[in-house]
TORTILUM-665234 format. One record per residue (C-alpha): residue number from 1; y, z, x. Coordinates in steps of 0.1 Angstrom, whole numbers, plus 5000, padded with zeros to 4 digits. Layout:
BEGIN
<node resi="NUM" c2="Y" c3="Z" c1="X"/>
...
end
This chain:
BEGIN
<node resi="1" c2="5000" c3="5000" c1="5000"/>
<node resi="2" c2="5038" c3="4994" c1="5008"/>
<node resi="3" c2="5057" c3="5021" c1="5007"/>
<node resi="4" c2="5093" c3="5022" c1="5015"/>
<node resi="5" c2="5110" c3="5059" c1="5024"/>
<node resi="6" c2="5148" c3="5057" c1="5012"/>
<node resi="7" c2="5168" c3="5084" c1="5029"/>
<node resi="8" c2="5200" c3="5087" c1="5016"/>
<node resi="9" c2="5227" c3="5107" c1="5015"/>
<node resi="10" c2="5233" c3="5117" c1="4976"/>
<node resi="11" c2="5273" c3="5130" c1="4968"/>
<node resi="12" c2="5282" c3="5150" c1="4932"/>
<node resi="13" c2="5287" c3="5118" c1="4915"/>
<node resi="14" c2="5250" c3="5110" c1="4897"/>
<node resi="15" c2="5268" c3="5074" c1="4894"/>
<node resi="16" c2="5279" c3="5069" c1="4930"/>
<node resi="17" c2="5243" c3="5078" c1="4935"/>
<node resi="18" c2="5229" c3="5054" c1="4913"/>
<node resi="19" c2="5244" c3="5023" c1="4930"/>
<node resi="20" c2="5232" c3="5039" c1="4960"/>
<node resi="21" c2="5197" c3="5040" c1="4952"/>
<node resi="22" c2="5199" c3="5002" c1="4934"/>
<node resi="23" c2="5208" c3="4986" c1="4965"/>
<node resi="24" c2="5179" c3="5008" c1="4984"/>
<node resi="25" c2="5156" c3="4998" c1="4957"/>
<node resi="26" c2="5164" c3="4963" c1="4960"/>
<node resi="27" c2="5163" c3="4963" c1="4997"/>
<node resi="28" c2="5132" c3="4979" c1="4998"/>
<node resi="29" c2="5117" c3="4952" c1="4971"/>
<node resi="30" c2="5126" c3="4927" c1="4991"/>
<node resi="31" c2="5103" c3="4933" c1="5019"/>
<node resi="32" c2="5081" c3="4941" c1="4996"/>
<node resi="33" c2="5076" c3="4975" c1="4989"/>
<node resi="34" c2="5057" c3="4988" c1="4960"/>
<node resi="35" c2="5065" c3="5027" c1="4959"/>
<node resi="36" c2="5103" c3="5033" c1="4968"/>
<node resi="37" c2="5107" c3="5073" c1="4973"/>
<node resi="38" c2="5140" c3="5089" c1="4972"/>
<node resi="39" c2="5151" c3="5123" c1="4979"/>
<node resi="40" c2="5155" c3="5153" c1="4960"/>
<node resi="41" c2="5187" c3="5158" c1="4945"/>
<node resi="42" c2="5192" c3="5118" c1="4947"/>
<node resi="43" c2="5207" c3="5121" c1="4914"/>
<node resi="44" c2="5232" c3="5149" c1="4927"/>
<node resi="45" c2="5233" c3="5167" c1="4959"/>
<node resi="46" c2="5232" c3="5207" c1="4956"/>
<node resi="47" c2="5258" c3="5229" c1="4967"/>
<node resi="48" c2="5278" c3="5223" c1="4933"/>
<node resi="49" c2="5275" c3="5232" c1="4895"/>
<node resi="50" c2="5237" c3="5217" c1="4881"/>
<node resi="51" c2="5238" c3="5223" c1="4848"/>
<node resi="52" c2="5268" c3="5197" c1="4836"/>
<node resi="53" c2="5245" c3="5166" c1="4859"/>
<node resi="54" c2="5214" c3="5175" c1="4839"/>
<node resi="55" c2="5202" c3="5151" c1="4814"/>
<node resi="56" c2="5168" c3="5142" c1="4796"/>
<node resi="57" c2="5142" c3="5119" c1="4809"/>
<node resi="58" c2="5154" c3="5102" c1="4783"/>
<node resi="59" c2="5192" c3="5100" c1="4794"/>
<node resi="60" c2="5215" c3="5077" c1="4807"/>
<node resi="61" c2="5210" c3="5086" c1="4842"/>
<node resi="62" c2="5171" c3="5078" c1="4841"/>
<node resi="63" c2="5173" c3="5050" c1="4818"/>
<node resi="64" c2="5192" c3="5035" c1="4842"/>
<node resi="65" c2="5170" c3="5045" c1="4872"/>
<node resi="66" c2="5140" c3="5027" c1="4846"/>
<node resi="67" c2="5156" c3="4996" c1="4847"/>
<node resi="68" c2="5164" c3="4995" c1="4882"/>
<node resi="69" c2="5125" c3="5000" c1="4889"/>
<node resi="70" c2="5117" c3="4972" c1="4860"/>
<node resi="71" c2="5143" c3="4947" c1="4877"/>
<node resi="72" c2="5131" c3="4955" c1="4908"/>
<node resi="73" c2="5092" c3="4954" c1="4897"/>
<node resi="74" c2="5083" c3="4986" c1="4918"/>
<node resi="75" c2="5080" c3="5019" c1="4909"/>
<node resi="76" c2="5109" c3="5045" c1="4922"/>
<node resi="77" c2="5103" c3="5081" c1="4925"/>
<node resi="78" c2="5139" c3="5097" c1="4928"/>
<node resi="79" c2="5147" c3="5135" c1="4921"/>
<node resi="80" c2="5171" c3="5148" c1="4896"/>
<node resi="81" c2="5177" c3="5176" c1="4870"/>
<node resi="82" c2="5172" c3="5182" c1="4831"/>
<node resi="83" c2="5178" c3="5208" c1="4812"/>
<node resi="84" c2="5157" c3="5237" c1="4805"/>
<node resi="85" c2="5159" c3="5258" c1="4774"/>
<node resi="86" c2="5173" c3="5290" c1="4786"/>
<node resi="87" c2="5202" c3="5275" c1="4803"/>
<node resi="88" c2="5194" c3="5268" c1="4837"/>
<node resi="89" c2="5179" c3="5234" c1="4851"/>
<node resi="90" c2="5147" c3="5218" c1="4860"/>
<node resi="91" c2="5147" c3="5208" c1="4894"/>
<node resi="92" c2="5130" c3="5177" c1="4884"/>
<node resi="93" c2="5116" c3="5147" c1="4902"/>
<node resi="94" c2="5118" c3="5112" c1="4884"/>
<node resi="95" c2="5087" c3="5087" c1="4884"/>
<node resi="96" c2="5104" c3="5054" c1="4872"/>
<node resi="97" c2="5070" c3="5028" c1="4866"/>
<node resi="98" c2="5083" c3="4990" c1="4866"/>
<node resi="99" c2="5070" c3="4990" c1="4829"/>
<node resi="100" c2="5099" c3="5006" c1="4824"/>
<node resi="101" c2="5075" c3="5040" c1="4814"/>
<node resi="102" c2="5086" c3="5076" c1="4832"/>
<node resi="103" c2="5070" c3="5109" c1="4838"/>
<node resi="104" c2="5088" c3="5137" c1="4854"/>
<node resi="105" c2="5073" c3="5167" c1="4878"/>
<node resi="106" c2="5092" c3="5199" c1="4872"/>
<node resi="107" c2="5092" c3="5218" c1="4911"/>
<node resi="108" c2="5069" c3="5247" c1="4910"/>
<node resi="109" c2="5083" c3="5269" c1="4936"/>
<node resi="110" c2="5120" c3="5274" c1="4939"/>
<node resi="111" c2="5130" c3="5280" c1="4969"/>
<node resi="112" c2="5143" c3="5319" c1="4971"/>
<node resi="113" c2="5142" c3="5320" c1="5004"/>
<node resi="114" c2="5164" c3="5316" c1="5038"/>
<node resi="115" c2="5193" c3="5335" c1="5014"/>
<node resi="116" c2="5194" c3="5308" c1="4988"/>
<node resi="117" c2="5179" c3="5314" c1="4955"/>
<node resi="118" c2="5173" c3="5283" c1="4936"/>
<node resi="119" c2="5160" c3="5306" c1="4907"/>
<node resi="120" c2="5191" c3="5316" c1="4895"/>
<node resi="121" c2="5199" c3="5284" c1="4884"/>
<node resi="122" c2="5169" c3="5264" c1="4886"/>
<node resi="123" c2="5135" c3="5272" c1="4861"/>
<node resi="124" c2="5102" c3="5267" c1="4875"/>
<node resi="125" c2="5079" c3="5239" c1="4863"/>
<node resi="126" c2="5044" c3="5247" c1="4855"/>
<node resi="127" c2="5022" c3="5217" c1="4859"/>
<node resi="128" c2="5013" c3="5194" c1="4888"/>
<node resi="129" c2="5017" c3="5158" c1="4883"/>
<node resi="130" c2="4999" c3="5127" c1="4896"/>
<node resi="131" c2="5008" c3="5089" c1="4887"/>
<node resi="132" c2="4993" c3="5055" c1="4896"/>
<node resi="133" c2="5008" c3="5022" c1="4913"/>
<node resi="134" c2="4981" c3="4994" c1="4918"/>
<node resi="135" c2="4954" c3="5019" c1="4910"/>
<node resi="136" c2="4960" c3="5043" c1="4941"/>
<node resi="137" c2="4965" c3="5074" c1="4927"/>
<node resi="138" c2="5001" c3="5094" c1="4935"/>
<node resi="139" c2="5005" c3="5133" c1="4938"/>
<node resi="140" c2="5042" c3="5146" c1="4936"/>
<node resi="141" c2="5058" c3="5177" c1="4953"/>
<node resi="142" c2="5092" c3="5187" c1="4962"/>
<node resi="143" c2="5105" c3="5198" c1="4988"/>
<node resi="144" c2="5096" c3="5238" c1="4994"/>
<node resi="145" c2="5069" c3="5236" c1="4972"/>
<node resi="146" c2="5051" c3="5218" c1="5010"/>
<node resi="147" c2="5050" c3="5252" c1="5021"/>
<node resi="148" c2="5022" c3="5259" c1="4998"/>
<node resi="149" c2="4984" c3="5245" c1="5006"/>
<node resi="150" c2="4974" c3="5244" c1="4975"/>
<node resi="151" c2="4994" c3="5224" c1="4954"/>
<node resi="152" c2="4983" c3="5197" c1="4977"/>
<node resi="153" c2="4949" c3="5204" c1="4976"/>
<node resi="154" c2="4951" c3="5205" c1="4939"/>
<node resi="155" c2="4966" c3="5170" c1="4939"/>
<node resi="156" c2="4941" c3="5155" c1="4962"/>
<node resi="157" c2="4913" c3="5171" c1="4938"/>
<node resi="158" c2="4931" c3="5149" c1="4912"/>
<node resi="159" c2="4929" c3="5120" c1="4930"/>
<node resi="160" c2="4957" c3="5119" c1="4950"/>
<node resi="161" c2="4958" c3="5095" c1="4981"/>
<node resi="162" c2="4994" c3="5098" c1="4989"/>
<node resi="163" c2="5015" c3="5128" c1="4978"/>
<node resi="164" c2="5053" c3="5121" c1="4977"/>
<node resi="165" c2="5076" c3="5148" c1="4986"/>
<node resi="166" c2="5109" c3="5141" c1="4979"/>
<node resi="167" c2="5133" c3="5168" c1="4995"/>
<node resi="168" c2="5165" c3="5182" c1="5006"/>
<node resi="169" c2="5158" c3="5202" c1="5032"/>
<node resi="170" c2="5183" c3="5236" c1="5040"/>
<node resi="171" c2="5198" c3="5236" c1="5076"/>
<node resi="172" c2="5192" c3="5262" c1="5105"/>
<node resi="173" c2="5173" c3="5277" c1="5133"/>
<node resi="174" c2="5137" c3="5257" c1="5137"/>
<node resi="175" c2="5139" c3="5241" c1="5107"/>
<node resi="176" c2="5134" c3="5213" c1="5115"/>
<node resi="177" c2="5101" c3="5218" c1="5137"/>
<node resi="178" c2="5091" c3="5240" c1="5106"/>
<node resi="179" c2="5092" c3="5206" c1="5082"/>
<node resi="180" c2="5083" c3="5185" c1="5105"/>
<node resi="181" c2="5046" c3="5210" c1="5109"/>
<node resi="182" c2="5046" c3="5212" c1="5074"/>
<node resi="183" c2="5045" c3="5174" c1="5065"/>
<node resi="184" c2="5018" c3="5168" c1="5089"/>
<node resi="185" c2="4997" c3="5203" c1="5079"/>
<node resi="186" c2="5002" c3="5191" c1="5040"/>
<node resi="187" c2="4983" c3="5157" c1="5053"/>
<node resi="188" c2="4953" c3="5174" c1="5070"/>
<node resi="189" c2="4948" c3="5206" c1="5040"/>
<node resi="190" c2="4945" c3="5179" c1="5013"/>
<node resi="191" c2="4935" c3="5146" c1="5036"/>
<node resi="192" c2="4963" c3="5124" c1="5018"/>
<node resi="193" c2="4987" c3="5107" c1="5034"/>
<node resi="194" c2="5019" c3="5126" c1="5031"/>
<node resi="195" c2="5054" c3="5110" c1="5023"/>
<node resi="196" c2="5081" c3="5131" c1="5028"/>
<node resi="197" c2="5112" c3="5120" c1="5021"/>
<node resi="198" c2="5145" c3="5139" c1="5030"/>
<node resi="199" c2="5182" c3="5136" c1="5025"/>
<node resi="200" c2="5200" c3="5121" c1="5055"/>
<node resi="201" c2="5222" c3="5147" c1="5072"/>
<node resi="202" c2="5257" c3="5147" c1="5054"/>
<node resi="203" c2="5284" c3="5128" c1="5070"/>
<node resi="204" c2="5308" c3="5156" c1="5055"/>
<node resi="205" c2="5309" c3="5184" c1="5083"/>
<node resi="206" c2="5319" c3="5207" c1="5052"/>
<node resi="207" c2="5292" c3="5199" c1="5029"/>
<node resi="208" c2="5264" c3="5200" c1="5059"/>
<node resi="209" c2="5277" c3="5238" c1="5064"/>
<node resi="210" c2="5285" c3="5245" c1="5032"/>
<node resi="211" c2="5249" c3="5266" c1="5028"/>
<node resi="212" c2="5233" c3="5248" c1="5004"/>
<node resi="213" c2="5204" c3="5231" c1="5013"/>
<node resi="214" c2="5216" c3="5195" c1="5016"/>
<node resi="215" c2="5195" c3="5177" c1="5043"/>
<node resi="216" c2="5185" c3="5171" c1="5076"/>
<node resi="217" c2="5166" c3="5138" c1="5076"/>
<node resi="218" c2="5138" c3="5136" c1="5097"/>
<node resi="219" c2="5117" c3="5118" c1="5065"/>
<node resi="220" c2="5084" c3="5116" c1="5078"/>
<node resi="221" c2="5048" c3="5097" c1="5066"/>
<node resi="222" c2="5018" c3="5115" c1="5079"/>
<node resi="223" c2="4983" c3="5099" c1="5078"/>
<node resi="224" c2="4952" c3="5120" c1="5064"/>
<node resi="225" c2="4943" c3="5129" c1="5104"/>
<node resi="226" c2="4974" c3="5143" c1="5113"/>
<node resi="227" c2="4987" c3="5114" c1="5128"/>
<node resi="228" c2="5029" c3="5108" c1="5120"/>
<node resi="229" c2="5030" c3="5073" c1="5114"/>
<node resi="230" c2="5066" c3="5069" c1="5109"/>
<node resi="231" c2="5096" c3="5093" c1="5117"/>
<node resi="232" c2="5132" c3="5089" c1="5112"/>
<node resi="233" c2="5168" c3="5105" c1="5127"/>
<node resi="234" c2="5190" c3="5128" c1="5109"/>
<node resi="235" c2="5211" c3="5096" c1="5095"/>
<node resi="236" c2="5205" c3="5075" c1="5065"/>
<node resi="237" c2="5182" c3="5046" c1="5063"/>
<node resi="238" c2="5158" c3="5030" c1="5044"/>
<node resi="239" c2="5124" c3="5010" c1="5058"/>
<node resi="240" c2="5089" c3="4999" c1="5048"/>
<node resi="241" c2="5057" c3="5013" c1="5056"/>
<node resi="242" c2="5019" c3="5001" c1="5051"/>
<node resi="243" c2="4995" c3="5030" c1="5043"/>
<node resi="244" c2="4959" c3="5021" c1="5054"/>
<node resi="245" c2="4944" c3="5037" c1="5026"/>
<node resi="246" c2="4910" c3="5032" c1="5035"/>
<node resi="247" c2="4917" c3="5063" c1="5061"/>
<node resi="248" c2="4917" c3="5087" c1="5031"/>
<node resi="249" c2="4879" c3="5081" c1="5026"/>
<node resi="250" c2="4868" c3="5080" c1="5063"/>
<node resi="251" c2="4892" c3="5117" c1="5067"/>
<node resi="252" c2="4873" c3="5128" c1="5036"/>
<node resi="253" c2="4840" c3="5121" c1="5053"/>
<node resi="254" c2="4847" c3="5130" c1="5088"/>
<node resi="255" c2="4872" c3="5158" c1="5086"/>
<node resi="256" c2="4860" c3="5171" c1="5048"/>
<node resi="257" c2="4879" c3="5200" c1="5042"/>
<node resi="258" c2="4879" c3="5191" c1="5008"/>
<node resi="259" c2="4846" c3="5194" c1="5005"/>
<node resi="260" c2="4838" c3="5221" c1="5029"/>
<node resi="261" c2="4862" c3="5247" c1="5013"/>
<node resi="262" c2="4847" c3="5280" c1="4997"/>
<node resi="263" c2="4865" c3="5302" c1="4974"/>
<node resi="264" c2="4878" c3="5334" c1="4984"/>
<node resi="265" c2="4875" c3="5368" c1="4963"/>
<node resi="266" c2="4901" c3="5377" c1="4945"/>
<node resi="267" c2="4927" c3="5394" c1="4964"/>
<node resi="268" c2="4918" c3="5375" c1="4994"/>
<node resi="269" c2="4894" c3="5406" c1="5008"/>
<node resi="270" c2="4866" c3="5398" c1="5027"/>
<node resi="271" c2="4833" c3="5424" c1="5034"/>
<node resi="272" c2="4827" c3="5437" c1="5067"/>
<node resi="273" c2="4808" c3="5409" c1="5092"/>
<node resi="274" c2="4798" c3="5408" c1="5127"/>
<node resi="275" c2="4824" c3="5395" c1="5150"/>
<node resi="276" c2="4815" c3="5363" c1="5174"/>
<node resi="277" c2="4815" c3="5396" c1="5199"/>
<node resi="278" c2="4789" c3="5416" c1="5181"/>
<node resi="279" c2="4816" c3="5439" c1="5173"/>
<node resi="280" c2="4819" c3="5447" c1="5139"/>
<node resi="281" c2="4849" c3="5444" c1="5120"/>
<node resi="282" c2="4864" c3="5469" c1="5095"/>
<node resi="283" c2="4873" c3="5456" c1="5066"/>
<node resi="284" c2="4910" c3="5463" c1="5067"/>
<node resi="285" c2="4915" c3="5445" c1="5099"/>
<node resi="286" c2="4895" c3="5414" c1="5083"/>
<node resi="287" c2="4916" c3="5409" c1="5052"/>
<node resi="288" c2="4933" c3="5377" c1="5048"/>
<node resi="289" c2="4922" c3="5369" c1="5085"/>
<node resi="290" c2="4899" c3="5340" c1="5077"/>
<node resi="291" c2="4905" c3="5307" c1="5088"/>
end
């Protein structure tokens, strides 16, 4: 499959942004892409008031992303926000089929964390969503929902060969490093490729330190081994990128963590064993120590 990884650079007007991600669908068409993944917040970047931007699937904003994708004959995956019912926002990211159907995938974990706290204004989805193009099977997560296994795992149990991760990844001390381990960690727990898509570093000095989690680039597609097979700077850009798919099945075989995983206890606990050593371990010393 073509894939093309669109890393932008979204402002707080959802219309600026949606001429923006026209021209990067239609570039990406061109050269004949069939996935075109945007970033989080492509509709409008954080660090300002949500809730007046959010809109329905059904709104404006995505009807207008739906026949972008339907123009363009590909199928655009491009984060946004609706509304949720007790006043805050779904963090929500936007699968736009070239039927001109869409689905949405409400982010599970908000990221409270690194003194942000997404939660306040942000509600938490509560399903996992997977989506086809040509008959490969998509998973979808967003951005700090990579730094938990087993949504991935769940997605590659539904079929998933590629997950998507659109993001907008916070600034600061090893942060980078941390999503760069991340993306390729995500490929080998679930055996998917991985196509993590960030926004581009803001050319604003003020927004980039304004706090908010607004981007880094570094997008990054890892392959089912590990391997990064495509990597980008901090700026904006938009390429193409052919997934070997038939490395899903020969990782599945060959590395099978899929198959080779056991479930743990409840609570995570694991009875006293003998140590490689001979030495036997107490239980409180073996909890949550298992590889």
């Amino acid at each position: 499959m073509r894939v093309a990884m669109a890393q932008i650079s979204s402002t707080d007007d959802p219309s600026e942004n949606l001429v923006t991600l026209r021209a990067a669908t239609q570039d990406a068409a061109s050269r004949g892409a069939r996935l075109v993944v945007f970033p989080e917040a492509t509709m409008c970047r954080f660090g300002v008031p949500l809730k007046p931007v959010a809109e329905d699937l059904d709104g404006p904003w995505a009807r207008a992303v739906s026949e972008v994708a339907a123009s363009a004959g590909v199928t655009v995956v491009a984060g946004m926000f609706t509304p949720s019912d007790d006043g805050r926002v779904f963090n929500t990211v936007l699968v736009a089929h070239p039927d001109g159907s869409r689905q949405g995938y409400d982010k599970l974990h908000l990221y409270d964390a690194f003194g942000f706290q997404e939660s306040k204004t942000v509600a938490a989805g509560s399903e996992p969503l997977t989506f086809e193009v040509d008959g490969v099977t998509v998973g979808v997560a967003t951005c700090y929902d990579i730094r938990f296994p087993a949504l991935f795992t769940n997605l590659a149990r539904r079929g998933a060969q590629i997950v998507v991760v659109p993001t907008s990844w916070g600034a600061g001390p090893g942060k980078i490093h941390q999503w760069k381990v991340l993306a390729t960690a995500r490929a080998l727990d679930s055996t998917t490729f991985v196509v993590a898509v960030g926004q581009a570093l803001p050319p604003d000095e003020a927004v980039a330190g304004s706090g908010a989690p607004t981007g880094i680039g570094h997008s990054q597609i890892t392959d089912p081994f590990g391997t990064v097979v495509a990597a980008y700077p901090e700026r904006v850009g938009v390429d193409v990128h052919d997934l070997d798919l038939a490395l899903v099945e020969k990782a599945r075989k060959q590395l099978a963590v899929l198959a080779n995983e056991r479930e743990l206890p409840a609570g995570g606990a694991v009875s006293s064993k003998v140590a490689p050593t001979g030495e036997r371990l107490r239980e409180s010393d073996d909890r949550g120590r298992n590889p």
